[in-house]
Each structure stands twice: as structure tokens, then as C-alpha cells.
C-alpha positions as CSV (number, residue, x, y, z in Angstrom):
1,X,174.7,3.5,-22.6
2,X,175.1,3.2,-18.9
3,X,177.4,6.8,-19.1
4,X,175.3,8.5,-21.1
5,X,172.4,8.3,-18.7
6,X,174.2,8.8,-15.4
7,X,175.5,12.0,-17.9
8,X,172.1,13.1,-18.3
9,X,171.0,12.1,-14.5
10,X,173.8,14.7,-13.1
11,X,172.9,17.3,-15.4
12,X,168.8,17.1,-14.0
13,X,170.0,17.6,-10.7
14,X,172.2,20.6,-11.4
15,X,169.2,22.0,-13.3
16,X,166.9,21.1,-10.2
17,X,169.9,23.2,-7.7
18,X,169.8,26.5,-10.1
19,X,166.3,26.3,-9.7
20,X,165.9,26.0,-6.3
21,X,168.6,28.3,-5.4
22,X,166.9,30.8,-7.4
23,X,163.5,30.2,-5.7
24,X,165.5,30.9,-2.6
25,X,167.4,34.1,-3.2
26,X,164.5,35.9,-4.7
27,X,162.5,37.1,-1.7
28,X,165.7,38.0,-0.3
29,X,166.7,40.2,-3.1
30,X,163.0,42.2,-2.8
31,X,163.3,42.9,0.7
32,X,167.0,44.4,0.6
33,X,165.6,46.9,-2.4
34,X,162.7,47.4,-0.4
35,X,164.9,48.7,2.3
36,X,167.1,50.8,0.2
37,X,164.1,52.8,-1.1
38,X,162.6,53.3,2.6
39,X,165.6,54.6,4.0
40,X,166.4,56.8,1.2
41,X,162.9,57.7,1.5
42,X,163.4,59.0,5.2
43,X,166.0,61.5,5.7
44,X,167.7,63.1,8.9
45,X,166.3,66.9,8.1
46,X,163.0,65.4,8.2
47,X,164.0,63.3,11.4
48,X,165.0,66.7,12.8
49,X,161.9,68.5,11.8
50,X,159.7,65.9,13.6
51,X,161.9,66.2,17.0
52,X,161.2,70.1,17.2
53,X,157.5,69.7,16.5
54,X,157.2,67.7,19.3
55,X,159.3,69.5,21.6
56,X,157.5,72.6,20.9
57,X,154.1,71.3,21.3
58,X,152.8,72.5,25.0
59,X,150.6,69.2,25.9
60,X,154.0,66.8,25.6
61,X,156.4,69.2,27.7
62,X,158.1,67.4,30.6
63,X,157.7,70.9,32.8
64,X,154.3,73.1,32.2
65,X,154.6,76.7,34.1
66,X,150.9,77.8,35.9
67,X,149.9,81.0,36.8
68,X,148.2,81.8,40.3
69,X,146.4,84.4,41.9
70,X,147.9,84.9,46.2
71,X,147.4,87.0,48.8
72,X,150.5,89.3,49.5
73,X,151.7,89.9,53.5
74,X,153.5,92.8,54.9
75,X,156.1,90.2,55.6
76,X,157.1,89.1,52.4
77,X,158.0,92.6,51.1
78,X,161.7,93.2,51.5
79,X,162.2,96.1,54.7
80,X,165.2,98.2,54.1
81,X,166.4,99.6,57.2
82,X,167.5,102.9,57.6
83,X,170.9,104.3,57.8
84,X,170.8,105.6,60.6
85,X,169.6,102.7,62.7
86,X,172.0,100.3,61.1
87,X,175.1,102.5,62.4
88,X,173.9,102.7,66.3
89,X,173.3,98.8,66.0
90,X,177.1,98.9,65.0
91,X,177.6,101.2,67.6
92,X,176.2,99.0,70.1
93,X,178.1,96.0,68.6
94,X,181.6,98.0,69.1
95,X,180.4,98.7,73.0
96,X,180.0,95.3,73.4
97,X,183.3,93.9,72.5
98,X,184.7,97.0,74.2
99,X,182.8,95.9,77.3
100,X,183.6,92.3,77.1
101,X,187.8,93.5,76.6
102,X,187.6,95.5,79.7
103,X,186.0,93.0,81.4
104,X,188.7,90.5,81.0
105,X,191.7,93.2,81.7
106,X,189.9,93.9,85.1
107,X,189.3,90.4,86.1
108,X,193.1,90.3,84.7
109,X,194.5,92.9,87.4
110,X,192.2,91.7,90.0
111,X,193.8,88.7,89.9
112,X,197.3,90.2,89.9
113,X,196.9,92.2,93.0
114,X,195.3,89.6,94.6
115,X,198.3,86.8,94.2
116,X,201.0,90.0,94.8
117,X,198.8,90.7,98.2
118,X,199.0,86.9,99.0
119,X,202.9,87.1,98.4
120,X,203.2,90.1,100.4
121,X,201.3,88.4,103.1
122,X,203.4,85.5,103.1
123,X,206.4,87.4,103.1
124,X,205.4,89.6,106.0
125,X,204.2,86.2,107.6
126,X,207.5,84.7,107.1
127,X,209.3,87.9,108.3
128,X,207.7,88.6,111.7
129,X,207.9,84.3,112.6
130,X,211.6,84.7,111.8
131,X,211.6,88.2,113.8
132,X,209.9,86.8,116.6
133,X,212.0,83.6,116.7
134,X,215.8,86.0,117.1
135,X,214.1,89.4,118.5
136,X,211.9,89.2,122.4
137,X,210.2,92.4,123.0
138,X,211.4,94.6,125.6
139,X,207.9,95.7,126.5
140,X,204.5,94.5,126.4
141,X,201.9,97.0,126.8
142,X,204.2,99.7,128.1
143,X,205.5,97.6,130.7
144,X,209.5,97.4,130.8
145,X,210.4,93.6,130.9
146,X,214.2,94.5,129.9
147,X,216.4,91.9,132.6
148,X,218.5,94.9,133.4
149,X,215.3,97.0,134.2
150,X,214.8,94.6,137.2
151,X,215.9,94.2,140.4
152,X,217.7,90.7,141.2
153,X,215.5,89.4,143.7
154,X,212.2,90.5,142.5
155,X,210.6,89.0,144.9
156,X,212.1,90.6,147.7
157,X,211.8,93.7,146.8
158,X,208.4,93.8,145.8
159,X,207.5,93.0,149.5
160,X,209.4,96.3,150.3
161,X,207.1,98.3,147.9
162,X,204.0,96.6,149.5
163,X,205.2,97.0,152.9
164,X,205.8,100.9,152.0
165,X,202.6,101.1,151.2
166,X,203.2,101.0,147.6
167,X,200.3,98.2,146.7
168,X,199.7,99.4,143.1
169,X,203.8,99.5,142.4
170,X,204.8,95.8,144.0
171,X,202.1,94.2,142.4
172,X,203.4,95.6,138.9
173,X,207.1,95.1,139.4
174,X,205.9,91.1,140.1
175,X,203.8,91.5,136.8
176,X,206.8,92.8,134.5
177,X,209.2,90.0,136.6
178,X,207.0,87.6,135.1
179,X,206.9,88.7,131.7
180,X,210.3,88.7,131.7
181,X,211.2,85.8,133.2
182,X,208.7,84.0,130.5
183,X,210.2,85.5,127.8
184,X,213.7,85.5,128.5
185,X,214.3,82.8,130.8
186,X,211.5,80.0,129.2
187,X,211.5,81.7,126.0
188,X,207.6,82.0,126.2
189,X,206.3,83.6,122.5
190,X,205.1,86.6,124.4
191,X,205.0,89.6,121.9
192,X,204.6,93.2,122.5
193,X,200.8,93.6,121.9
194,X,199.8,90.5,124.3
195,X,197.1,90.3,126.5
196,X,197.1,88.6,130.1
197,X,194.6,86.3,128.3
198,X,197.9,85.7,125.5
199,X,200.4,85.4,128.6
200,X,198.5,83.2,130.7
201,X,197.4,80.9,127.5
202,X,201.5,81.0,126.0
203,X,203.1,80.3,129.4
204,X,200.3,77.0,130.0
205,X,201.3,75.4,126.7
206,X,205.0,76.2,127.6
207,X,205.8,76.0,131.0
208,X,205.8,72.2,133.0
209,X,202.3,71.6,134.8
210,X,204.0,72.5,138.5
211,X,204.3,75.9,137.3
212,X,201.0,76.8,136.0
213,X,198.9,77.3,139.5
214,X,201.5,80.1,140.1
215,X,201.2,82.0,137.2
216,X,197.3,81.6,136.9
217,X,197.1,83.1,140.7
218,X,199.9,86.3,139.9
219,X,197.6,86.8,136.6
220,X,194.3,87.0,138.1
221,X,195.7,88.7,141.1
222,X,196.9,91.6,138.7
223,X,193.7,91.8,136.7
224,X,191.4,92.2,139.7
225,X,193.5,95.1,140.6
226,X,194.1,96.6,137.8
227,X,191.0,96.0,136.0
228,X,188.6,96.0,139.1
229,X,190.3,98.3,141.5
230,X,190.5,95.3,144.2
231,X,194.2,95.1,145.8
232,X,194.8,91.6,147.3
233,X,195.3,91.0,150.7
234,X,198.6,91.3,152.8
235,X,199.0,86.9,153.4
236,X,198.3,86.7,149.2
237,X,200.9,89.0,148.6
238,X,203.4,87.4,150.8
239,X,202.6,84.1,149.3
240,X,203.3,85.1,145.8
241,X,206.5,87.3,146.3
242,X,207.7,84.1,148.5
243,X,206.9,81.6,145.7
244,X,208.5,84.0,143.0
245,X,212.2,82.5,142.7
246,X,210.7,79.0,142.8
247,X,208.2,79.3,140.5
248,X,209.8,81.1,137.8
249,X,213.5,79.6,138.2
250,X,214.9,78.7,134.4
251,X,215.2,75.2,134.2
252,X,217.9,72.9,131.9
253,X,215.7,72.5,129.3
254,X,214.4,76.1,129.2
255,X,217.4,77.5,129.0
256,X,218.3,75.8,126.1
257,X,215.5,76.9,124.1
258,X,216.1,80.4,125.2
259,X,219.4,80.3,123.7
């Protein structure tokens, strides 16, 4: 008895599961053929379709194009130039950069010559020092200062001259005795074109302080008489062809530079 009804309570609760189960699963079913039948309703032609109708209508367009009514200005219409103008503006253009060339190639030569005139100077510099350091000019301002033009005792005999009477001629041989004896015997720089000024300057810097006074007298002495037409007087004269030997005698040290 007790199997049967355990029997018959198994199979009501099977019966109860289909049921259920059933109850469960039917919705289900209706919505899935529901779907089917909407989406083979709706198909991608019509999809399509739709898409260019609303592209084409005007009031859903991303961009919309307006019309407008404006003033037009001289300015905004395109100006062609004329031939003729556009070839002398290259003409003009070509001058230029011809102009600007030529510029450069003068400045270019201007500065050549002027750095080959600066060598030339420098050479001719350099040649006359080295000229004037080996080479003592036998005249200055056409006045003979050769030694072996002179007499030995210059001096002397330019008191003869002045006691002859021959003022202008004693007073010149004591002169060119002095040149000479600057420029041969204290090797003086005493060139050809010097002035007394020159002398008188050269022979301060080079001879000892003892022999200046002499040299500053016979200078100004000459260019009062040359210059000034005033002959000095008889005791002046005697003093400076009395003090010439003295004054002028080469000394150790002068010598040596001479040579």
C-alpha cells in the first residue's frame, strides 16, 4: 500500500513540473514569433529608401546655401595689367640687380687699390728708412756738404773769406761745414730736402747738450743773413769760426754710429 501511493505521489509532481514548465515557456515562444514576423516585415530596401528621403529633404540638411544681394567695388574686380607695363617693371628689376653687381665689384677694386697703395707705401717707407740709414746726402738744398768739398780747417779759412771782404761766402762755407760735419761726423738724419728748422731740430735730439748753444747761434746767424739781408758783425764772426773745431769735433761715441 505504502508503494503504491508514494507511486502515485511522484507521478502528481511530475504532472505539476510539465505544467508549470509549459506555463513558463509559452510567452517566450510568442515573443520570439513576434520578432520573426517584424523583422521580416522591415527590410533593408525600405531602410534605404527612408535614409534618402531624409537626406534629400531641405529643412534637415546639415549645410543650407543663401543667396544675398552686395554692393560690388572697383577693387574686387580682377585688373590685368598690361603688357607693356609688366616688361619695363622687369626692366627695372634687371637694372636693379645690375646696379647692386656693380656696386659690389667697385667697392671690390676700391678696396684692392687701396690695400696695394698701402703696400706700396710701406714698401717705399721701408726703402727710403733703409736708404737713409746706408746713403747721407751730398747736398742739402744745393749746398755741397761732400768732406772732400771742404777745406780742412773750415774755420780758418772762413775768417779769410770774411776778412776779404767776402761776408756772404764765409758765412756759407761755415753753413755747409756744419751740415757736413752733422751728417758725416755725428751721423745726424739730415736729408737733402731739410730745412734749418729740420737741422737745428735733428742736431738738438742728437748732439750732447754742450753743443747745442753753438749750433743754435751759426743757425740763426745764417738765416738773418740769408733770409733778412743782415750780415753779423766782425767780433760774432770771429767767435763762431774760433769755436768751429771745438764745437763740431766727432766724438767716440759719434763716430761709431757714423760708421
Amino acid at each position: 500500500m505504502r508503494c503504491r501511493s508514494n507511486a502515485r505521489l511522484r507521478l502528481l509532481c511530475a504532472c505539476f513540473a510539465v505544467l508549470f514548465a509549459a506555463m513558463l515557456l509559452g510567452p517566450t515562444e510568442r515573443v520570439l514569433a513576434a520578432e520573426q514576423t517584424s523583422s521580416s516585415a522591415i527590410r533593408k530596401p525600405d531602410i534605404d529608401a527612408a535614409l534618402k528621403k531624409l537626406q534629400a529633404d531641405p529643412n534637415l540638411a546639415t549645410t543650407r546655401e543663401v543667396r544675398t544681394l552686395r554692393w560690388v567695388r572697383d577693387s574686387d574686380k580682377k585688373r590685368e595689367r598690361p603688357g607693356w607695363l609688366s616688361w619695363i617693371g622687369d626692366l627695372f628689376g634687371w637694372f636693379a640687380e645690375v646696379s647692386r653687381v656693380l656696386m659690389w665689384t667697385v667697392i671690390a677694386l676700391l678696396v684692392g687699390l687701396l690695400v696695394l697703395y698701402l703696400v706700396r707705401v710701406a714698401r717705399t717707407f721701408g726703402n727710403e728708412q733703409r736708404r737713409g740709414e746706408t746713403l747721407a746726402p751730398t747736398h742739402v738744398r744745393d749746398l755741397d756738404i761732400r768732406p772732400e768739398s771742404l777745406p780742412d780747417d773750415i774755420g780758418g779759412a772762413a775768417w779769410s773769406l770774411w776778412e776779404r771782404g767776402e761776408h756772404r761766402g764765409a758765412l756759407s762755407l761755415l753753413y755747409r761745414g756744419l751740415l757736413s760735419r752733422l751728417v758725416h761726423a755725428h751721423a745726424v738724419p739730415i736729408r737733402d730736402s731739410s730745412t734749418e728748422g729740420d737741422c737745428l731740430a735733428l742736431a738738438e735730439r742728437h748732439l750732447p747738450s754742450d753743443r747745442h748753444g753753438y749750433v743754435s747761434r751759426l743757425i740763426r746767424t745764417w738765416q738773418r743773413a740769408v733770409y733778412g739781408g743782415e750780415d753779423p758783425q766782425a767780433p760774432d764772426m770771429r767767435a763762431l769760426c774760433d769755436g768751429f773745431a771745438e764745437a763740431l769735433r766727432a766724438t767716440a761715441s759719434a763716430q761709431e754710429s757714423a760708421t
